[in-house]
CHARMM internal coordinates of N, CA and C (Angstrom, degrees):
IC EDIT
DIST 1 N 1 CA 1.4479
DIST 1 CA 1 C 1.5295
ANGL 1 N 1 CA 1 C 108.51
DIST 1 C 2 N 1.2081
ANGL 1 CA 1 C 2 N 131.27
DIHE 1 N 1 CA 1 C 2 N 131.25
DIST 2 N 2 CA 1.5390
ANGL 1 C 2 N 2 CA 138.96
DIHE 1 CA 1 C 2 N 2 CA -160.97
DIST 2 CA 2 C 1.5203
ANGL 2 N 2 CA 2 C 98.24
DIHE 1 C 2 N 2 CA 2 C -100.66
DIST 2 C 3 N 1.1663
ANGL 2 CA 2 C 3 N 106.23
DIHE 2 N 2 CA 2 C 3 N 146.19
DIST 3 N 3 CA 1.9249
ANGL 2 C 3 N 3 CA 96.66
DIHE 2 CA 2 C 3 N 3 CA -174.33
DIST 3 CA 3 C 1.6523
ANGL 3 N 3 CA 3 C 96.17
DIHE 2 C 3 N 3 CA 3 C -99.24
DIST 3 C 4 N 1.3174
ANGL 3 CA 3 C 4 N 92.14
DIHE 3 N 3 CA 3 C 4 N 159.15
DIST 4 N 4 CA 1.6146
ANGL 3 C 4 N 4 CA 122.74
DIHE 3 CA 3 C 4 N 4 CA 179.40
DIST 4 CA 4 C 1.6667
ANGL 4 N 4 CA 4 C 120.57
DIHE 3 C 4 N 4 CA 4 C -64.77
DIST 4 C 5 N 1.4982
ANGL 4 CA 4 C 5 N 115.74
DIHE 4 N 4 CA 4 C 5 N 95.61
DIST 5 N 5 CA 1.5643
ANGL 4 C 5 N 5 CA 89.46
DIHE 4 CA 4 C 5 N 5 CA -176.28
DIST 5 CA 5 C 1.4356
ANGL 5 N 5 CA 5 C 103.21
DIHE 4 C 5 N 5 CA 5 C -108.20
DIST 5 C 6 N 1.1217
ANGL 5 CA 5 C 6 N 105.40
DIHE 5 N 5 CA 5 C 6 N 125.73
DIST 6 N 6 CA 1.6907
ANGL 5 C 6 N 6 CA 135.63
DIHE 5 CA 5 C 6 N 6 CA -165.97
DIST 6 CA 6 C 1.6218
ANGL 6 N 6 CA 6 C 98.62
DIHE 5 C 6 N 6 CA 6 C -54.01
DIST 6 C 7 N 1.2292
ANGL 6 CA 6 C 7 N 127.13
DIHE 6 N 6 CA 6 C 7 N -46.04
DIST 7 N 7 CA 1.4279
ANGL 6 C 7 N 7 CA 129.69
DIHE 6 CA 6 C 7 N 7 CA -164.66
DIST 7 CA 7 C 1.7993
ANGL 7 N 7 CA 7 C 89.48
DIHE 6 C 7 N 7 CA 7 C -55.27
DIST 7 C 8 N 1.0520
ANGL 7 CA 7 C 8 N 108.76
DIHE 7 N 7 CA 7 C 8 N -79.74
DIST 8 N 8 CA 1.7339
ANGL 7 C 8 N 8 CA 124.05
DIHE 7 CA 7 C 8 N 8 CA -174.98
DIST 8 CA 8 C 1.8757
ANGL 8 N 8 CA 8 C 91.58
DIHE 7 C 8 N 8 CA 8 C -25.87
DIST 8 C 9 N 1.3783
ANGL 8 CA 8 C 9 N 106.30
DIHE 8 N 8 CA 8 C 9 N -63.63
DIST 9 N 9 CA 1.4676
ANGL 8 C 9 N 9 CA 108.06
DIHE 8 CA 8 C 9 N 9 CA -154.05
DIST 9 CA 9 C 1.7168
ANGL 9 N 9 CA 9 C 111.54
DIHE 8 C 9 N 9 CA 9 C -65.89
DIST 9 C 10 N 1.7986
ANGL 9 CA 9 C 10 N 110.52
DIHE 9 N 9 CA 9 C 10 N -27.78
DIST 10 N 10 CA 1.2545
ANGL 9 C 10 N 10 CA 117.12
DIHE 9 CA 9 C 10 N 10 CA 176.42
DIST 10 CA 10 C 1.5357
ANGL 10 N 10 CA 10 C 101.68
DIHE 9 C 10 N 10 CA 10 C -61.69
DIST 10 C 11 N 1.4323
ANGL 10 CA 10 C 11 N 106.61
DIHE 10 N 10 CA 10 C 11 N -59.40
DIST 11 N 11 CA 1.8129
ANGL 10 C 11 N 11 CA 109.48
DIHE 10 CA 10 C 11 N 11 CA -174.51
DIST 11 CA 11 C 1.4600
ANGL 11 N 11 CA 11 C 121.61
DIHE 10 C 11 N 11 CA 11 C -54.37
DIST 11 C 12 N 1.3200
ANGL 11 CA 11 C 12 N 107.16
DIHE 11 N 11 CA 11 C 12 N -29.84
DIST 12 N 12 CA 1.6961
ANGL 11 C 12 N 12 CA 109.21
DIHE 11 CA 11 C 12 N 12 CA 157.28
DIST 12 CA 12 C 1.2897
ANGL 12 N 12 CA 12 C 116.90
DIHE 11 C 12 N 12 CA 12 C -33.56
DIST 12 C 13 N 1.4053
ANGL 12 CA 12 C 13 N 85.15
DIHE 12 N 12 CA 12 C 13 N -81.64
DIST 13 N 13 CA 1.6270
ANGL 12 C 13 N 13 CA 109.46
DIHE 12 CA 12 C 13 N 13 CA -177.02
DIST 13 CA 13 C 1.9150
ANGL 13 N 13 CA 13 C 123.45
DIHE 12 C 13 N 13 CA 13 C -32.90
DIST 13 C 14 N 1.4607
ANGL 13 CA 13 C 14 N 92.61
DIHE 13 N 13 CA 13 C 14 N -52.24
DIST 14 N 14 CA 1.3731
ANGL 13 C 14 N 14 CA 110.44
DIHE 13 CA 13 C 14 N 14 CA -176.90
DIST 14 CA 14 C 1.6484
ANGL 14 N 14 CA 14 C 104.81
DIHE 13 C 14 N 14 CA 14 C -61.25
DIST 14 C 15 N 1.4204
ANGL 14 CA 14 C 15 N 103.91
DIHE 14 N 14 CA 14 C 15 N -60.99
DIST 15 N 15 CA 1.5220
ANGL 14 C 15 N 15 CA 100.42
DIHE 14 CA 14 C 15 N 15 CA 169.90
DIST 15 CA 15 C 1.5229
ANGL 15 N 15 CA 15 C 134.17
DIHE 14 C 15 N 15 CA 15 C -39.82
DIST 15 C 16 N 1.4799
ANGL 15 CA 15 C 16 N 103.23
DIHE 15 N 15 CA 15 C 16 N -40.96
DIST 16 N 16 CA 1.4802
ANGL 15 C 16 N 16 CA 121.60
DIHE 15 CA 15 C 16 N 16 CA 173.77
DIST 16 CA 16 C 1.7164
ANGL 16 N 16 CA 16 C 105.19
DIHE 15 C 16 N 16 CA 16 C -54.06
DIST 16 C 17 N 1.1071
ANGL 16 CA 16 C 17 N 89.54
DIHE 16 N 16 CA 16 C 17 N -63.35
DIST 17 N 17 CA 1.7129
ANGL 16 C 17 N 17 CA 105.87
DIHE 16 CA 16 C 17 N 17 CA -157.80
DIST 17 CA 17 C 2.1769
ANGL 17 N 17 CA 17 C 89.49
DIHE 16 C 17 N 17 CA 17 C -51.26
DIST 17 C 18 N 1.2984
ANGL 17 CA 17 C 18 N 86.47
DIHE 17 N 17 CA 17 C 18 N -58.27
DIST 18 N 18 CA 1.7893
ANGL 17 C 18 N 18 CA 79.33
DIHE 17 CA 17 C 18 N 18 CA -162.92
DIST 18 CA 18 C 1.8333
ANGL 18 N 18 CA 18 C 115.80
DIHE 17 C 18 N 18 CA 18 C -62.43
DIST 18 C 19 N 1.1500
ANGL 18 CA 18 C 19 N 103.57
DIHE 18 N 18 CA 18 C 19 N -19.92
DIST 19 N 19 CA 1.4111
ANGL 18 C 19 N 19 CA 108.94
DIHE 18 CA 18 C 19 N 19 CA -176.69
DIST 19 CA 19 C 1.5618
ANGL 19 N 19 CA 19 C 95.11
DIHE 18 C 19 N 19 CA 19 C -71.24
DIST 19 C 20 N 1.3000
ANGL 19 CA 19 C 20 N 120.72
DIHE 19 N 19 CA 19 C 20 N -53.26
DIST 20 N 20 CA 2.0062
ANGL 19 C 20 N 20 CA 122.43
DIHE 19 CA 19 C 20 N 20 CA -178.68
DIST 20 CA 20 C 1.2890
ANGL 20 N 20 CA 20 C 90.15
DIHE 19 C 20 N 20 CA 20 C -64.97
DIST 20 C 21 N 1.2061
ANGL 20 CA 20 C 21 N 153.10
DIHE 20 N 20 CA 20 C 21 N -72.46
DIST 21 N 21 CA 1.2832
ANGL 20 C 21 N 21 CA 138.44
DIHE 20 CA 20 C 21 N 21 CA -170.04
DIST 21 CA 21 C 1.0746
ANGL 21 N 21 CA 21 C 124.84
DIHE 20 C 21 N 21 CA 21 C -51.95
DIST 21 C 22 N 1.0456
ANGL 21 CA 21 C 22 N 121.58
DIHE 21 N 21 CA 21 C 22 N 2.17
DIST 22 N 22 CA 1.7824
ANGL 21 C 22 N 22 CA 116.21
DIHE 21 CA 21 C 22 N 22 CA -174.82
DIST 22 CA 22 C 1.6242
ANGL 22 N 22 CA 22 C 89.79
DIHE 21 C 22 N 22 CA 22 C -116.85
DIST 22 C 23 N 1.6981
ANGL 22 CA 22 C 23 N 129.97
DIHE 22 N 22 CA 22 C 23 N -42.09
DIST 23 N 23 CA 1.1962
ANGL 22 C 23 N 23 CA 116.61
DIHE 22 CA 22 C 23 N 23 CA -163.10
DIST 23 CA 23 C 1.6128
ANGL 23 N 23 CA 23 C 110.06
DIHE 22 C 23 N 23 CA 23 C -84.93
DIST 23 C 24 N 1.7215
ANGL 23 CA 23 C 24 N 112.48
DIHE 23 N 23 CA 23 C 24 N -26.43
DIST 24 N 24 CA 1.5209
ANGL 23 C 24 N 24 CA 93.46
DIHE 23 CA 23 C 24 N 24 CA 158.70
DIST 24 CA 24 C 1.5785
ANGL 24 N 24 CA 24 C 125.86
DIHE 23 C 24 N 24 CA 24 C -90.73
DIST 24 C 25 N 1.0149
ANGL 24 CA 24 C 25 N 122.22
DIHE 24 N 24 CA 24 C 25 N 4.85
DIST 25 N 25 CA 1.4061
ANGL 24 C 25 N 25 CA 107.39
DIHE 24 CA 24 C 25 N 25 CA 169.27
DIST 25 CA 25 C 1.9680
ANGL 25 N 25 CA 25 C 97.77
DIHE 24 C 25 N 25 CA 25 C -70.45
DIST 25 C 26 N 1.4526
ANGL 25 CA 25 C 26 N 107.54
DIHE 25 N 25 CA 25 C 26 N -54.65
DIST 26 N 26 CA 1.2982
ANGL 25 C 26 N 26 CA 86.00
DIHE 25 CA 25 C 26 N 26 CA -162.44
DIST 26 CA 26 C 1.6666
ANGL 26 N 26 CA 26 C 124.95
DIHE 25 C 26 N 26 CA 26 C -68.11
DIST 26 C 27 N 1.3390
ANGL 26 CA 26 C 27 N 101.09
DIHE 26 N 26 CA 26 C 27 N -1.94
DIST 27 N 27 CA 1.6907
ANGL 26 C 27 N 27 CA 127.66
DIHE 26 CA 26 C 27 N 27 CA 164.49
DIST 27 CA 27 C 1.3273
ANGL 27 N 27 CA 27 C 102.03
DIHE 26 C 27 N 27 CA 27 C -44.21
DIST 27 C 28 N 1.5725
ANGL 27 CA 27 C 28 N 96.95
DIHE 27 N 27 CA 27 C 28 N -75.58
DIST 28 N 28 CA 1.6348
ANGL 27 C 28 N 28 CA 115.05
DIHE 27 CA 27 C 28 N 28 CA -165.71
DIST 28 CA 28 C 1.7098
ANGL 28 N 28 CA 28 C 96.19
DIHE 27 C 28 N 28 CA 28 C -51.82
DIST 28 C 29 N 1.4671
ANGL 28 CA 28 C 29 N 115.36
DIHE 28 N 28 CA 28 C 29 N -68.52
DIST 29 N 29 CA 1.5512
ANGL 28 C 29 N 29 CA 107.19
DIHE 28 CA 28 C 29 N 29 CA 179.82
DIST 29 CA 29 C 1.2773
ANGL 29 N 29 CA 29 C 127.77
DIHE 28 C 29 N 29 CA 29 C -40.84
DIST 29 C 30 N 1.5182
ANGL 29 CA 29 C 30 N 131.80
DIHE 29 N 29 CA 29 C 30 N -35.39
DIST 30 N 30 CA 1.0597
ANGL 29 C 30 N 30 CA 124.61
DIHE 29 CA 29 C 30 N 30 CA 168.94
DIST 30 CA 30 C 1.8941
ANGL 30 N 30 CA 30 C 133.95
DIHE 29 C 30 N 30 CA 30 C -77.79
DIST 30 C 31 N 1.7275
ANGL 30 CA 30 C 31 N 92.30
DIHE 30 N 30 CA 30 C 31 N -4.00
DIST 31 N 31 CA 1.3405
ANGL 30 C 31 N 31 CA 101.08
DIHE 30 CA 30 C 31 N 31 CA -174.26
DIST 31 CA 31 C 1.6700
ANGL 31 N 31 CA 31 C 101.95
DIHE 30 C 31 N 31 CA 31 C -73.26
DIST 31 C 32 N 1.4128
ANGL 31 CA 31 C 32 N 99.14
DIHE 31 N 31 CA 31 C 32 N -41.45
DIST 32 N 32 CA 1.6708
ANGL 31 C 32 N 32 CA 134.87
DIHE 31 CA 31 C 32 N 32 CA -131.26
DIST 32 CA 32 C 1.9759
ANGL 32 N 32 CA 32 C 79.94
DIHE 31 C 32 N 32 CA 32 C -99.42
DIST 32 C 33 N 0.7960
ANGL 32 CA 32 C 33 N 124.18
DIHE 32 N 32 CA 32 C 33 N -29.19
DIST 33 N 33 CA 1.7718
ANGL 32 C 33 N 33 CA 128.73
DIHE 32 CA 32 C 33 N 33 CA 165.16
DIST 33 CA 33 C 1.6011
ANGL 33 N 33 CA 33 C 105.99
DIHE 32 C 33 N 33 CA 33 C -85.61
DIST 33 C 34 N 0.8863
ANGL 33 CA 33 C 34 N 128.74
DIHE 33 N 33 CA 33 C 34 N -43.62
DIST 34 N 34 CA 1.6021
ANGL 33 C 34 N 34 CA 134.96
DIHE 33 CA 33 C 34 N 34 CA 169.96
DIST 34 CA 34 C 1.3561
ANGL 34 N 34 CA 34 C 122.47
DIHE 33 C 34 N 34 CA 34 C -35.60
DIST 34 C 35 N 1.5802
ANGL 34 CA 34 C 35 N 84.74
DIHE 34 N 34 CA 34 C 35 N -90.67
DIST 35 N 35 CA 1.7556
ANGL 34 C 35 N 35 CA 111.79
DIHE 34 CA 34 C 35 N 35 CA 165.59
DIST 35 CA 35 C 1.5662
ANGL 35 N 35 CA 35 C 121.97
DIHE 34 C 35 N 35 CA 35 C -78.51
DIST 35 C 36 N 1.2710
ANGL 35 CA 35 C 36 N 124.18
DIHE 35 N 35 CA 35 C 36 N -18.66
DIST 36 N 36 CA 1.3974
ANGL 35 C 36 N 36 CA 103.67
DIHE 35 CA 35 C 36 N 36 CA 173.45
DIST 36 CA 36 C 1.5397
ANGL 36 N 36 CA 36 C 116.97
DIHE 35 C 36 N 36 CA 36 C -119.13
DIST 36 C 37 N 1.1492
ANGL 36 CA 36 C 37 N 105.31
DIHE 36 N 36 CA 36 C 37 N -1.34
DIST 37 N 37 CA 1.6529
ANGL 36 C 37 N 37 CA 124.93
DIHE 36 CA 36 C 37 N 37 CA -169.62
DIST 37 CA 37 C 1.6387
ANGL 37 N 37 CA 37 C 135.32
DIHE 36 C 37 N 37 CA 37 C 48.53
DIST 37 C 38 N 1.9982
ANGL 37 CA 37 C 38 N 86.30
DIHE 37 N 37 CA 37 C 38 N 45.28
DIST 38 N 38 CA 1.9222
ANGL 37 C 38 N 38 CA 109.25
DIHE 37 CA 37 C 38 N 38 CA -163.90
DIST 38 CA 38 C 0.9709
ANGL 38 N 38 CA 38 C 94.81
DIHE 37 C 38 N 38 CA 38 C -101.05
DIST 38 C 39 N 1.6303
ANGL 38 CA 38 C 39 N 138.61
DIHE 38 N 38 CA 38 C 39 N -53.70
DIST 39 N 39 CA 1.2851
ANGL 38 C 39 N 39 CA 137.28
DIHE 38 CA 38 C 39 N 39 CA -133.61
DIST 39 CA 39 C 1.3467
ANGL 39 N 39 CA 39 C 129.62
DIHE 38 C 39 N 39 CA 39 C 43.08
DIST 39 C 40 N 1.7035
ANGL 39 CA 39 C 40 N 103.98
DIHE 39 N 39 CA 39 C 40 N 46.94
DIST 40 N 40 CA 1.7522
ANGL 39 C 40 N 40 CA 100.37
DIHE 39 CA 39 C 40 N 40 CA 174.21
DIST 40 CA 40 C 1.5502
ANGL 40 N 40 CA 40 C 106.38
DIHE 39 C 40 N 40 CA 40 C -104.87
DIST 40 C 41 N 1.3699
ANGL 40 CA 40 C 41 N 94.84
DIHE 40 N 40 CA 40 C 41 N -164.85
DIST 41 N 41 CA 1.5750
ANGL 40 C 41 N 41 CA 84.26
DIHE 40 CA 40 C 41 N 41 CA -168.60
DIST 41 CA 41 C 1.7173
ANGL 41 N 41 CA 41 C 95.04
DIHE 40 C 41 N 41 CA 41 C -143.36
DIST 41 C 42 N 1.6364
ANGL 41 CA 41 C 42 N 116.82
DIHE 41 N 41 CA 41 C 42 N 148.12
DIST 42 N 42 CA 1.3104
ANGL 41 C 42 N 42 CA 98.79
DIHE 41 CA 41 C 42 N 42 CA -168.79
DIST 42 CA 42 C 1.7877
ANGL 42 N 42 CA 42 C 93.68
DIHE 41 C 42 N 42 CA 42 C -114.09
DIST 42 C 43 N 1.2976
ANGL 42 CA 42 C 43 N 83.11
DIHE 42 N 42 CA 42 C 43 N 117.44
DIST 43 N 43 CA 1.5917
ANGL 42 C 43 N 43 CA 105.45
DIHE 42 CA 42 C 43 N 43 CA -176.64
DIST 43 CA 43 C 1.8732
ANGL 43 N 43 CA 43 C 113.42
DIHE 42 C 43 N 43 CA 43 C -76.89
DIST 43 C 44 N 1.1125
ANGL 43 CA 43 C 44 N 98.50
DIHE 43 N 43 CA 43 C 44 N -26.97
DIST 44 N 44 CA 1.5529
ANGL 43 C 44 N 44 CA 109.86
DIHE 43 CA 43 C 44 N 44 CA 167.37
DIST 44 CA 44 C 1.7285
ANGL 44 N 44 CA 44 C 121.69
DIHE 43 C 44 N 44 CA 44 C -55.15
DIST 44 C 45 N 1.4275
ANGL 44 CA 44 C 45 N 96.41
DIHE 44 N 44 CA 44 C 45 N -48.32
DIST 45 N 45 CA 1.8995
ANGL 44 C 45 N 45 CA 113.17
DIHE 44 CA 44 C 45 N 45 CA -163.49
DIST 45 CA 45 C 1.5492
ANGL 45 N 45 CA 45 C 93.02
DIHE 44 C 45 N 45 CA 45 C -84.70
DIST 45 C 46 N 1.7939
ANGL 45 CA 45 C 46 N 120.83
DIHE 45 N 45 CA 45 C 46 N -38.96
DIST 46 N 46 CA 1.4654
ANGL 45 C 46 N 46 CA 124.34
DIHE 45 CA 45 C 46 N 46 CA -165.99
DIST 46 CA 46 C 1.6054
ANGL 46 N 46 CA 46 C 96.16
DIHE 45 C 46 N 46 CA 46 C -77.92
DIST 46 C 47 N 1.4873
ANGL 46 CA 46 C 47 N 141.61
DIHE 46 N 46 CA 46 C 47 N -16.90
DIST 47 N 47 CA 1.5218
ANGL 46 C 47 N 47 CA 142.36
DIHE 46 CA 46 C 47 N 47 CA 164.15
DIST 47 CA 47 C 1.0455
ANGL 47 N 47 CA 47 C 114.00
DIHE 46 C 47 N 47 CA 47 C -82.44
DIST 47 C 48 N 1.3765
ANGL 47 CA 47 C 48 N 118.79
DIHE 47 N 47 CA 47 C 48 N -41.50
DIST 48 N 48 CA 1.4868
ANGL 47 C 48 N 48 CA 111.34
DIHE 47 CA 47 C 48 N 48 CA 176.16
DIST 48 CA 48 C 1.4144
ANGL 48 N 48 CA 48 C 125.49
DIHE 47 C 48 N 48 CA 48 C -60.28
DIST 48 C 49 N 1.4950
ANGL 48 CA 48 C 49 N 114.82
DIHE 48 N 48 CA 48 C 49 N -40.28
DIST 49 N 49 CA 1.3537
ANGL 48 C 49 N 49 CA 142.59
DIHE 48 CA 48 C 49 N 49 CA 177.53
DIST 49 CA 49 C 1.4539
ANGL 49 N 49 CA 49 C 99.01
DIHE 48 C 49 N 49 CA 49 C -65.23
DIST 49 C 50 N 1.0827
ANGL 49 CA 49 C 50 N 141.66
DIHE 49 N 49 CA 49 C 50 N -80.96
DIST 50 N 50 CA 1.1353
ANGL 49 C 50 N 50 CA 145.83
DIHE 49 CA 49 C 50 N 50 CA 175.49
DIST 50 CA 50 C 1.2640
ANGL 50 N 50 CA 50 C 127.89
DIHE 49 C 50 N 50 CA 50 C -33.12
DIST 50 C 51 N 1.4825
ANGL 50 CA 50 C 51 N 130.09
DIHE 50 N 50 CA 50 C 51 N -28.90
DIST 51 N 51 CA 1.7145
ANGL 50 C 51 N 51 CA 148.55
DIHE 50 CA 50 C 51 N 51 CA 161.61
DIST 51 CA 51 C 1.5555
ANGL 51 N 51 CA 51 C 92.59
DIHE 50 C 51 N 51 CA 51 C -65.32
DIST 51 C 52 N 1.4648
ANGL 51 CA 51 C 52 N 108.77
DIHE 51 N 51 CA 51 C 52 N -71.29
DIST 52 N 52 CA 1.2142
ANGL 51 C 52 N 52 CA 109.02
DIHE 51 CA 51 C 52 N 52 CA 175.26
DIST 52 CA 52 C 1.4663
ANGL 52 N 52 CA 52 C 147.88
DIHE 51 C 52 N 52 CA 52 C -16.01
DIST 52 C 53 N 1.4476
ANGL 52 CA 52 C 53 N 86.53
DIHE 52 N 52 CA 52 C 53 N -60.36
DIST 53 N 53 CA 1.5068
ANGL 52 C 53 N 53 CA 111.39
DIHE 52 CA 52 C 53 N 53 CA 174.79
DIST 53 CA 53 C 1.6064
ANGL 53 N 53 CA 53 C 116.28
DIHE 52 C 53 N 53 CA 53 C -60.57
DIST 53 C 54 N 1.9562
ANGL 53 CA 53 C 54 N 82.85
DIHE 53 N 53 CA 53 C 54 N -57.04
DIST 54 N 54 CA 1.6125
ANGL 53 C 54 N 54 CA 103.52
DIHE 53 CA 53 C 54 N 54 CA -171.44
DIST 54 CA 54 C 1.6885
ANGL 54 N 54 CA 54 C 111.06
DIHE 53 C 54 N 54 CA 54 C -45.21
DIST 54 C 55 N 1.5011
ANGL 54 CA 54 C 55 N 102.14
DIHE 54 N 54 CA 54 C 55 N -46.17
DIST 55 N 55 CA 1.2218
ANGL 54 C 55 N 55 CA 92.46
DIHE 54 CA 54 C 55 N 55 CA -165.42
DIST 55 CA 55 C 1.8934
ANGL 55 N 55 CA 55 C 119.93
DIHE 54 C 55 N 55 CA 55 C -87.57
DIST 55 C 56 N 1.3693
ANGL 55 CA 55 C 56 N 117.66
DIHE 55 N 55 CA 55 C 56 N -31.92
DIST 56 N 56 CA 1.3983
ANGL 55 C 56 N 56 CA 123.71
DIHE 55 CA 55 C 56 N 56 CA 154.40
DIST 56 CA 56 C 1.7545
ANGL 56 N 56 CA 56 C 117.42
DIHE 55 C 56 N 56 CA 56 C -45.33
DIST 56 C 57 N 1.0789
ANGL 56 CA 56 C 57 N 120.23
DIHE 56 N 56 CA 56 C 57 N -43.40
DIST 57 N 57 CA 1.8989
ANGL 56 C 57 N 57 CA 120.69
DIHE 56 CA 56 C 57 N 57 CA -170.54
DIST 57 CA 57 C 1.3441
ANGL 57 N 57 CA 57 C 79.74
DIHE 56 C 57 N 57 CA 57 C -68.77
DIST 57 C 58 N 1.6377
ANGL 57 CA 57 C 58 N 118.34
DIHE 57 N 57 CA 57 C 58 N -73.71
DIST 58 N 58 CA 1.4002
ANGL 57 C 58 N 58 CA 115.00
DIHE 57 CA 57 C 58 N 58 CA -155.35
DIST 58 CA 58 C 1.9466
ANGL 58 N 58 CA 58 C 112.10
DIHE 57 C 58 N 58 CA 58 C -40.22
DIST 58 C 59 N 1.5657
ANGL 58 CA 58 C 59 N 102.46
DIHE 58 N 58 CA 58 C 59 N -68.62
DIST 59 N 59 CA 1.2355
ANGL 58 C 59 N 59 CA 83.69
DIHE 58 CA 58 C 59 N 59 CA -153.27
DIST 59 CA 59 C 2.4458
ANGL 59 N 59 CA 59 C 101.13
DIHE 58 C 59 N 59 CA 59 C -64.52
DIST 59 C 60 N 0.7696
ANGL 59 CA 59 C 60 N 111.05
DIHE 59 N 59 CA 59 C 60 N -6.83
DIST 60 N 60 CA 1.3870
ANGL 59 C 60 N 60 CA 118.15
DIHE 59 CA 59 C 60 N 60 CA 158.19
DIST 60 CA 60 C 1.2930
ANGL 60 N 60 CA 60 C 129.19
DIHE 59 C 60 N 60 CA 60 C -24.13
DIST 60 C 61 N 1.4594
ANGL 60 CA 60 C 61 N 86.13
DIHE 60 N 60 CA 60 C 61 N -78.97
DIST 61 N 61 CA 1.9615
ANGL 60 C 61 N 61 CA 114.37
DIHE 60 CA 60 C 61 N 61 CA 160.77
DIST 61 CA 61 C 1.6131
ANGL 61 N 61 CA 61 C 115.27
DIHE 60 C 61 N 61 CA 61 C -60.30
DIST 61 C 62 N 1.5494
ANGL 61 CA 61 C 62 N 117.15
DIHE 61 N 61 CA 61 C 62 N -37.38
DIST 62 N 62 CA 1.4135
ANGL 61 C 62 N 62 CA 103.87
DIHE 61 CA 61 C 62 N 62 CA 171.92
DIST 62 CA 62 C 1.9052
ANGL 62 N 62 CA 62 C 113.42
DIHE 61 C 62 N 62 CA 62 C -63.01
DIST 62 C 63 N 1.3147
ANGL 62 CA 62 C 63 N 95.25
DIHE 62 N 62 CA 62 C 63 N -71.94
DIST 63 N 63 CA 1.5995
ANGL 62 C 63 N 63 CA 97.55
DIHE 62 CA 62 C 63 N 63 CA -176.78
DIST 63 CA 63 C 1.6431
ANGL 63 N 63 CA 63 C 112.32
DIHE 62 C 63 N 63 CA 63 C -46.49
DIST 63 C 64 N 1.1972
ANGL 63 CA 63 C 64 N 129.09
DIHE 63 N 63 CA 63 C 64 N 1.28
DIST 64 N 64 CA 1.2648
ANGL 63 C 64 N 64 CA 132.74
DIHE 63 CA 63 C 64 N 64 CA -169.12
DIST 64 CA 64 C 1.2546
ANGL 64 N 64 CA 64 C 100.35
DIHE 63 C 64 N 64 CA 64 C -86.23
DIST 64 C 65 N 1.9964
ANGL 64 CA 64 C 65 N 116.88
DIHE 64 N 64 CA 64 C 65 N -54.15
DIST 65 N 65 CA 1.5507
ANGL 64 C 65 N 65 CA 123.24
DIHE 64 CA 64 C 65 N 65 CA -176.08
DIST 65 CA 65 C 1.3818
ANGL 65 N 65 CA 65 C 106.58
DIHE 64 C 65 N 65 CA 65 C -96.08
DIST 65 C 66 N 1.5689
ANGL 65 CA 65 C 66 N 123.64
DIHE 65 N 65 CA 65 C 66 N 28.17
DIST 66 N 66 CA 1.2028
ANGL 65 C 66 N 66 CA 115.97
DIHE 65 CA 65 C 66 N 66 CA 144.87
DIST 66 CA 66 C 1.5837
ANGL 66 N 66 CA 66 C 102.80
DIHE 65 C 66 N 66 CA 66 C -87.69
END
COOR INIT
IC SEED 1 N 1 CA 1 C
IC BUILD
């Protein structure tokens, strides 16, 4: 069993999280300019999504290269 080095697995993570956070906020903004003609952005659904993500891909990708 190969041990876990956290640095790799934090930078995953971090990467994950900001890449989903950046592509649904501008999701949400473009829906929310589309269909409602505000241009806000829902910062709630683009954090939630992004923890989300971050943390499911990551540990994903770990148990994967074990």
């Amino acid at each position: 069993m190969e041990k876990i080095n956290f640095k790799n697995v934090f930078i995953s993570f971090i990467t994950i999280f900001v890449l989903t956070f950046v592509v649904s906020a501008f999701t949400t903004f473009l829906y929310s300019l589309i269909v409602h003609k505000s241009g806000s952005v829902d910062w709630a659904t683009s954090v939630r999504l992004g923890i989300i993500l971050g943390i499911v891909l990551t540990w994903v990708n770990t148990k994967g290269k074990s």
